[in-house]
C-alpha positions in Angstrom: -53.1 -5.8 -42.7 -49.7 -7.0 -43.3 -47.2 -8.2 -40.4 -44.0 -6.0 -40.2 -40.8 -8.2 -41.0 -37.9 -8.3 -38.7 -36.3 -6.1 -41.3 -38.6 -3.5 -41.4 -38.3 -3.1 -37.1 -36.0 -0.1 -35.5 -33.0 -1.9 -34.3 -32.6 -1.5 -30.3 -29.6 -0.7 -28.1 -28.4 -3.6 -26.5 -28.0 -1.8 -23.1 -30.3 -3.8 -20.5 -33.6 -2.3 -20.4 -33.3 0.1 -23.3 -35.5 0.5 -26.0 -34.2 3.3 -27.9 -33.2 2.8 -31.4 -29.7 1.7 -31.7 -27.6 4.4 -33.8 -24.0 2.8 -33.3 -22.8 -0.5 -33.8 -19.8 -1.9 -31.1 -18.0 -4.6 -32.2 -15.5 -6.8 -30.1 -14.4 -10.0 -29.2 -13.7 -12.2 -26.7 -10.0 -12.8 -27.5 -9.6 -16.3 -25.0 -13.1 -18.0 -26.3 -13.4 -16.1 -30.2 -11.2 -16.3 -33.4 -9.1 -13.0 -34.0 -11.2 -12.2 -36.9 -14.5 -13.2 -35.6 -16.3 -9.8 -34.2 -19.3 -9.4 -32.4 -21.6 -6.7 -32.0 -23.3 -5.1 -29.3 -26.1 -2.2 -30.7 -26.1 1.3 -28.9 -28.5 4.2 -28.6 -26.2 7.3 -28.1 -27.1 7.1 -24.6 -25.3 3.9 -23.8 -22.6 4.0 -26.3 -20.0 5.4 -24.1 -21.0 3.3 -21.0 -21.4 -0.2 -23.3 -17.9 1.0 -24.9 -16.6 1.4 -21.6 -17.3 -1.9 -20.1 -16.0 -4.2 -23.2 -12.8 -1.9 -23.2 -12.2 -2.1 -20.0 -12.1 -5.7 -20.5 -9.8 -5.6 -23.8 -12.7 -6.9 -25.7 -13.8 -3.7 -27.9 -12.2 -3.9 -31.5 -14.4 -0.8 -33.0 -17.2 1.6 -32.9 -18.9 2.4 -36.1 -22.1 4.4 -37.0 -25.5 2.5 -37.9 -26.1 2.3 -41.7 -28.5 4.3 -42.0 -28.9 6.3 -38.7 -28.7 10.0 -37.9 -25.1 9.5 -36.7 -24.0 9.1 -40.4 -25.0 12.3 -41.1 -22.8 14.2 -39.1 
């Protein structure tokens, strides 16, 4: 039996209490404590990817919204 590698795990929306497999990737940044190039990134699940969207634009922190390497969402 082998042990799975971080690598080979579903990567999971960053929405508290999700679990769904993240299929868009948010990035942003805090413009007062980050860099202007340095980005972040918050996972969503297409769920949450409107409401996590929401709450970092709302705040002026959202920079971009890009599909998952690899995820269904490229496909379209």
């Amino acid at each position: 039996m082998s042990i799975p590698s971080p690598a080979d795990e579903p990567l999971i929306c960053s929405a508290k209490g999700c679990q769904a497999p993240a299929t868009w990737a948010l990035r942003w940044n805090n413009p007062r404590l980050h860099d202007p190039d340095r980005r972040k990134t918050w996972l969503a699940c297409p769920a949450h990817r409107k409401t996590l969207g929401d709450f970092l634009d709302a705040r002026g922190f959202l920079r971009a919204v890009a599909p998952l390497a690899g995820s269904p969402t490229l496909e379209a």
